[in-house]
N, C-alpha and C positions, 0 to 999 in steps of 0.2 A: 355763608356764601350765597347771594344772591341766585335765585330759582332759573333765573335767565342766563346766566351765567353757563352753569351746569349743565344747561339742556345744550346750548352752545360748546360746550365741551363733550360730550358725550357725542354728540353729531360728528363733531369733527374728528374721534377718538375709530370710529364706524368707519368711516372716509379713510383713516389711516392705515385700518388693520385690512379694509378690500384689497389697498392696493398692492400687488403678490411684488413679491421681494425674497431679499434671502431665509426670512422667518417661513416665510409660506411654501417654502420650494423646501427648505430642511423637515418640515414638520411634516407635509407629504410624502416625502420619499419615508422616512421612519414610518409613518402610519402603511403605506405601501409594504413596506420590505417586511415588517414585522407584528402589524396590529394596532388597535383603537388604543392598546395598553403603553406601548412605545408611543405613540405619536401623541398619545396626552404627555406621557414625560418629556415628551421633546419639545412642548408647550410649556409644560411649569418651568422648564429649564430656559426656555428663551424669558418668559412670561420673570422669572427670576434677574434675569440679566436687564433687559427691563427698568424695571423696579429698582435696580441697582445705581441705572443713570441716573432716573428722572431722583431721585433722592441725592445724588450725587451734585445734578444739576441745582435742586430745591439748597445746597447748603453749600452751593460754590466748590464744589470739590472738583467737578468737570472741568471746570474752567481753569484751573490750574495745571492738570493732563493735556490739554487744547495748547497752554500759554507755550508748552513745551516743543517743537517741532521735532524734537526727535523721539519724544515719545508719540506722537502723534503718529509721526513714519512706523516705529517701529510696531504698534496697533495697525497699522492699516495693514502692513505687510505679514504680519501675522494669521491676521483675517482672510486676507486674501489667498493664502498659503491652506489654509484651512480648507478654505472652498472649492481649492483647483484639488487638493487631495481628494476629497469628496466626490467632485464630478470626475475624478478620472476612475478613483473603485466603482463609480455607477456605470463609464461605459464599457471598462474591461468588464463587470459583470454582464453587462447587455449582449457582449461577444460571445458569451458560454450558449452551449445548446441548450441548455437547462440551466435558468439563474437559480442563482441558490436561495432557499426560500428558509427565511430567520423562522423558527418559533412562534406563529404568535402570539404576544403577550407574553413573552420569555423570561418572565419572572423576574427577578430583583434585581439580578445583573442587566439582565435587556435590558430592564427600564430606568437602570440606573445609568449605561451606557449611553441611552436616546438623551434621558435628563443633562448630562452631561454636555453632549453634541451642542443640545439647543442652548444650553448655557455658554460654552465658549465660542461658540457662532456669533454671541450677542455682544459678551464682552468684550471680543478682540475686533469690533465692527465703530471705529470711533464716528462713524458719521450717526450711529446712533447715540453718542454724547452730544454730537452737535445738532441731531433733529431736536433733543430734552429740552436743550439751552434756549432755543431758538419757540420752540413749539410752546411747552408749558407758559411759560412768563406772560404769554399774550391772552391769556384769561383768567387771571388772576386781578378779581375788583379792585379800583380805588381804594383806600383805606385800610384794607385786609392786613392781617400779619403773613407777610410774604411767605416766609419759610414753611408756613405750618398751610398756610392753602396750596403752597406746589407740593406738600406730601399727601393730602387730600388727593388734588389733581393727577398725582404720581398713582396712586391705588383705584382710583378711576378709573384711568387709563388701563391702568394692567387688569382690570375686574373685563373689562369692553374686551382687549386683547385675548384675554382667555374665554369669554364668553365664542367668540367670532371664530379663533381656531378649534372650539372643543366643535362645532357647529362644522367645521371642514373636514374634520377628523371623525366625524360620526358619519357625514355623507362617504369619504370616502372610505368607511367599514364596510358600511350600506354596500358599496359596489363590490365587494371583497370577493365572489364569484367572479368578475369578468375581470378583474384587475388580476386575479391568480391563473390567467392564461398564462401559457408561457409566450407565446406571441406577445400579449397585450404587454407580458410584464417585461419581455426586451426593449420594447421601444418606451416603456415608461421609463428604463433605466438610463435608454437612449437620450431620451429629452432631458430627463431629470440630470445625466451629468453636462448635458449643455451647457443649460441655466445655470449649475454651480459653477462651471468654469466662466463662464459667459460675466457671470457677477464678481467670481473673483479676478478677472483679469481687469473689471470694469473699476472696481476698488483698488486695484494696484497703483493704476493708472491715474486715477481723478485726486487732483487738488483738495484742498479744503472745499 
């Protein structure tokens, strides 16, 4: 794969993972509620789902999920089901005098639970089959064996992805004093189930 290519890819990969969305509002609130240990799991778990499309997209598999419209509905309503679940335990919990504060780094089940979250966050998110489809294809050279440089580009991707949230998930350890106010940490719960509901109403609602 051509050198320009890749830095082109890579660029655009940076550009992707800035922009906050539902990856970056699940993986904060994990890293919030419970540690650097959950909120990486809540990364491999999206960072997994991920990886899941763009190979899905790389061998046509997407595209057959997409041709469906009722699988397509029944993916998005899923997703979005998920999300409003989400921001409504963030703001009943915002409403306690005292939020409850997970474990952190809660060992095998915590982070197997966060692993989880970010994983079905991701997969039941079909406009992330349709960012793969759309996204990868467009930097894939002339010439190239298609399938084998969108798995390339697929493990790119997700290396940038995990790089970019381990980098979010460290800063906000970093802050782990002021964030374990309990003031601070009401109104984190406050905004955080916003944003989830905010996104899953926003997914309920939006077309292809």
């Amino acid at each position: 794969m051509p050198v320009m290519y890749l830095i082109a890819f890579i660029g655009a990969c940076v550009l992707v993972a800035m922009a906050p969305g539902v990856s970056t509002a699940v993986i904060l609130r994990q890293t919030v509620r419970a540690g650097r240990g959950s909120g990486m799991a809540a990364t491999l778990g999206n960072e997994t789902g991920i990886l899941a499309w763009a190979l899905a997209a790389a061998f046509g598999l997407s595209a057959m999920v997409l041709a469906s419209q009722l699988a397509y509905d029944v993916m998005r309503i899923a997703g979005a089901v998920v999300l409003v679940v989400m921001g409504a335990q963030s703001l009943w919990q915002s409403r306690q005098s005292a939020p409850r504060i997970e474990p952190a780094d809660a060992g095998v089940d915590g982070w197997r639970r966060s692993y989880l979250t970010g994983l079905g966050t991701c997969l039941a998110n079909p406009k992330a089959a349709v960012f793969a489809m759309s996204f990868l294809p467009q930097f894939v050279p002339p010439g190239q064996n298609i399938p084998l440089t969108l798995v390339v580009l697929a493990v790119v991707w997700v290396l940038v992805d995990t790089l970019w949230y381990g980098l979010l998930v460290w800063a906000a350890g970093a802050a782990k004093a002021f964030l374990a106010r309990p003031r601070v940490r009401r109104r984190l719960e406050r905004i955080s189930g916003v944003v989830l509901i905010g996104l899953g109403v926003r997914l309920a609602v939006e077309s292809r």
